[in-house]
C-alpha positions in Angstrom: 38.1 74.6 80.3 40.7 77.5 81.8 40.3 77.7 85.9 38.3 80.9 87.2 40.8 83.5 88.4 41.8 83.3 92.1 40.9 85.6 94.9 44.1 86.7 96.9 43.9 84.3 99.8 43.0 81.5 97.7 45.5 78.8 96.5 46.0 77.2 93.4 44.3 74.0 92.9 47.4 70.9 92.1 46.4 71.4 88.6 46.9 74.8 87.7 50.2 75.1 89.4 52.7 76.8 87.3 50.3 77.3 84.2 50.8 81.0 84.2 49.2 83.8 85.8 46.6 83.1 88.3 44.7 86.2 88.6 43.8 89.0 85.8 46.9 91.3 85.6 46.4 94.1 83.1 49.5 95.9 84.2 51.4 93.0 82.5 49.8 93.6 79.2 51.0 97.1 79.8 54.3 96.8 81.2 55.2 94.5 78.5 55.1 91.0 80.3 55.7 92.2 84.2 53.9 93.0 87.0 54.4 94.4 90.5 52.6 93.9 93.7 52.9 95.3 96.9 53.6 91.9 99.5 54.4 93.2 103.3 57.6 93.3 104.5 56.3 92.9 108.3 58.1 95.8 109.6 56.5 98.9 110.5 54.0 97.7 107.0 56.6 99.2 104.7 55.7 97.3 101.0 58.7 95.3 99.3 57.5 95.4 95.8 58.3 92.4 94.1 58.3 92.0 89.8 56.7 88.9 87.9 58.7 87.7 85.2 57.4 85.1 82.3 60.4 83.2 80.8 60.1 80.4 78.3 61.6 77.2 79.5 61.7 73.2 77.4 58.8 71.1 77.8 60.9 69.1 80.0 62.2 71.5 82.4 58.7 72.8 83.0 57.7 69.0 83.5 60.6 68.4 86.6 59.4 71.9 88.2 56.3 70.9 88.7 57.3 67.7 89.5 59.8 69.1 92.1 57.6 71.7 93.7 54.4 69.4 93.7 56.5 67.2 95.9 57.8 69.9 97.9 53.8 71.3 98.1 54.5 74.5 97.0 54.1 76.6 94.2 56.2 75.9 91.1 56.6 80.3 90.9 58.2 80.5 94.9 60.4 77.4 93.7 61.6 79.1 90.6 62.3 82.3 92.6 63.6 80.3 95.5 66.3 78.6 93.2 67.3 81.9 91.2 67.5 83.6 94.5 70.0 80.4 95.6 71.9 80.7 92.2 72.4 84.4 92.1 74.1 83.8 95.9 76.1 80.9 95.0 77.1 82.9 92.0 77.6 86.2 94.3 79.8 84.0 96.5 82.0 82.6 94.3 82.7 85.3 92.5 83.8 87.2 95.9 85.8 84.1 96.6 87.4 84.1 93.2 88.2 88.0 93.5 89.7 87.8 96.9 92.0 84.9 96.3 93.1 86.9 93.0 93.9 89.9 94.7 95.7 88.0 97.1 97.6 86.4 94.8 98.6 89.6 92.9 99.8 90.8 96.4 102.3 87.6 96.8 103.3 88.3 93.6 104.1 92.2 93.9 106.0 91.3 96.9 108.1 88.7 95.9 108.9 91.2 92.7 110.3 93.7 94.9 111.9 91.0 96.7 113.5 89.6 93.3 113.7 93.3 92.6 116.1 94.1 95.4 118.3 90.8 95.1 119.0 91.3 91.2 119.0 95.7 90.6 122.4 97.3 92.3 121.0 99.2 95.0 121.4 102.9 94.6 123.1 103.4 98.1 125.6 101.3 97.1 126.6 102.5 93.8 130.6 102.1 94.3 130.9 99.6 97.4 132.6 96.4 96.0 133.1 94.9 100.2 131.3 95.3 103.5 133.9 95.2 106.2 132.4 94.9 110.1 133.9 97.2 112.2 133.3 98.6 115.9 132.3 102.6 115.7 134.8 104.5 117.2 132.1 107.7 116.5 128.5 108.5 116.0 127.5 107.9 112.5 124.3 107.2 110.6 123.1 104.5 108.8 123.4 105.3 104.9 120.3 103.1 103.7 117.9 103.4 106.6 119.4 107.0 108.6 119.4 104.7 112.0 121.4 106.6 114.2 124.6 104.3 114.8 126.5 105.3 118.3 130.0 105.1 119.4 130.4 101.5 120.7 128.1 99.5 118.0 129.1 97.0 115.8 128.4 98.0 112.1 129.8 97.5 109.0 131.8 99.9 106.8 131.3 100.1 102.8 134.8 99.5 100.5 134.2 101.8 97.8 136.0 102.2 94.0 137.0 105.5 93.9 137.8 105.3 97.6 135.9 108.6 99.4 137.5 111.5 99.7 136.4 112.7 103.5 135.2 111.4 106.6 131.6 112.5 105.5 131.6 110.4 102.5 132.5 106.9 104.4 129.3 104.5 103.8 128.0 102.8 107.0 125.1 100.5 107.5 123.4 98.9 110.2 123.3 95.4 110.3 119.7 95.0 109.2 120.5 97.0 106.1 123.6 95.2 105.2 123.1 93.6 101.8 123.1 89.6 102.0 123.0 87.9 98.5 
């Protein structure tokens, strides 16, 4: 013989426990299978509204659920909603843990391209230079990779070019952080 529906403060007796429904829901025959009620949030009696969902499950699952939230004294629908809650978080977290170590990943790997990148490809600056040669600045000049201002006095190095360059202007100087190393 099927229970009597339950008032709202009343609990389910052990042995209607996860057997469906516990009190008449017409909406759900309406809303094709779910329901919402309004359950206080506790703050300032705002109403979090919450949806009932019917799933199948195997004979056996439904068995251990009960099983599990008898032992645990609750009802088998807070456990249900207790592990989906825990499952959509674990889920949540690995997935953000997943994305971040990718994206991290794809940044290693961009810049150790452009690292690869600058060791293999000619650099542009440098079309013509064959030699580096250091040499003490004798007059102001700038740096031709970087535009470091390089004064009279500091060590830099001058660029040996094929076709040698025709003025003063045209001589290629770096600054000793731009100076190619292989």
């Amino acid at each position: 013989m099927p229970e009597p529906p339950l008032k709202d403060d009343e609990e389910p007796s052990a042995g209607a426990r996860g057997r469906g429904p516990q009190r008449d829901e017409p909406s759900a025959q309406r809303d094709g299978g779910a329901t919402s009620e309004g359950v206080p949030s506790g703050e300032g009696g705002s109403v979090k509204k919450e949806r009932v969902l019917h799933t199948r499950v195997p004979a056996v699952l439904e068995r251990e659920l009960k099983r599990f939230a008898e032992n645990l004294r609750m009802p088998v629908s807070n456990l249900v909603r207790t592990i989906l809650e825990d499952a959509v978080n674990a889920a949540d977290a690995a997935g953000e843990s997943v994305e971040g170590r990718l994206k991290r990943a794809a940044q290693q790997l961009g810049l150790e391209r452009e690292k690869l990148k600058k060791r293999v490809l000619p650099d542009q600056h440098f079309a013509g230079v064959y030699a580096f040669q250091p040499v003490t600045l004798a007059k102001d000049a700038a740096c031709a990779r970087c535009g470091r201002a390089l004064v009279r006095g500091e060590h830099a190095h001058l660029g040996l070019a094929e076709p040698p360059p025709k003025s003063a202007a045209e001589r290629i100087f770096v600054c000793e952080d731009c100076l190619p190393h292989a």
